[in-house]
N, C-alpha and C positions, 0 to 999 in steps of 0.2 A: 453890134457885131463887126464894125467895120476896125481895119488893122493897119498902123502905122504904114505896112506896104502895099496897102493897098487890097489885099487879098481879100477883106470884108466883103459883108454885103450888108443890104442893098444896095448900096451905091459905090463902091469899091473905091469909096475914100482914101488917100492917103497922107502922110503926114502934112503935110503944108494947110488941110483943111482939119483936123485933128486936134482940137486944144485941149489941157490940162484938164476939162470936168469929162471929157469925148475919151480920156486916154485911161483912166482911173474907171470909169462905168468900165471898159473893155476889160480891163485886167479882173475887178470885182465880177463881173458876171460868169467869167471863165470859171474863177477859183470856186465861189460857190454851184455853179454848174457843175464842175467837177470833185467836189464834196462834198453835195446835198446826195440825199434818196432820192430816187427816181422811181416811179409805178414799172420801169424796166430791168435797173438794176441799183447796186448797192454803191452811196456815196464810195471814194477812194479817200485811202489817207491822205493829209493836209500834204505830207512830204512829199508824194506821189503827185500831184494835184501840182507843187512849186517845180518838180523838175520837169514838167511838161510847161508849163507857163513860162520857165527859164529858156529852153528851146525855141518859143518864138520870142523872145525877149533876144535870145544870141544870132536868131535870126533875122533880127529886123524888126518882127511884125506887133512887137509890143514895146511898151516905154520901160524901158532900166529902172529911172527912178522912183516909176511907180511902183515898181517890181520890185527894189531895194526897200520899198516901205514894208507893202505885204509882207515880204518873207521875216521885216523886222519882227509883226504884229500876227501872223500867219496861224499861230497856234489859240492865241485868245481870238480869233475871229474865227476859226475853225469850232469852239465851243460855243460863239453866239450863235452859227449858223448852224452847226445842227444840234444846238440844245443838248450836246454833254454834258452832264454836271459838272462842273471840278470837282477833284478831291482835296 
């Protein structure tokens, strides 16, 4: 949970201690949190899910390029994660 600016927790890490496997879990954990089902409420569309994770990306608090990959791959990981079939 911790964010390129710092804003994470628990430790309120910020970049300079943050490497490439620490910035990839960040970004992966968001999307699928925010696209899975929850016992509270209902996954969001992938689309939806990218322009909030884009947000803290514009803001600092996430990594670009890993952000640039998601969004390449965002639609076929949106159907591994919540088991849509394709059509």
């Amino acid at each position: 949970h911790e964010k390129l600016d710092g804003s994470g927790y628990p430790l309120h890490l910020n970049h300079r201690y943050l490497h490439l496997p620490d910035r990839i879990i960040a970004v992966a954990d968001i999307f699928t949190a925010l696209v899975e089902d929850r016992p509270y409420r209902l996954g969001m569309p992938y689309q939806e899910a990218l322009h909030l994770i884009e947000t803290d990306v514009i803001n600092g608090a996430l990594d670009n390029d890993v952000y640039l990959v998601l969004r390449q791959h965002a639609e076929e990981l949106h159907h591994l994660v919540t088991r849509i079939p394709r059509l």
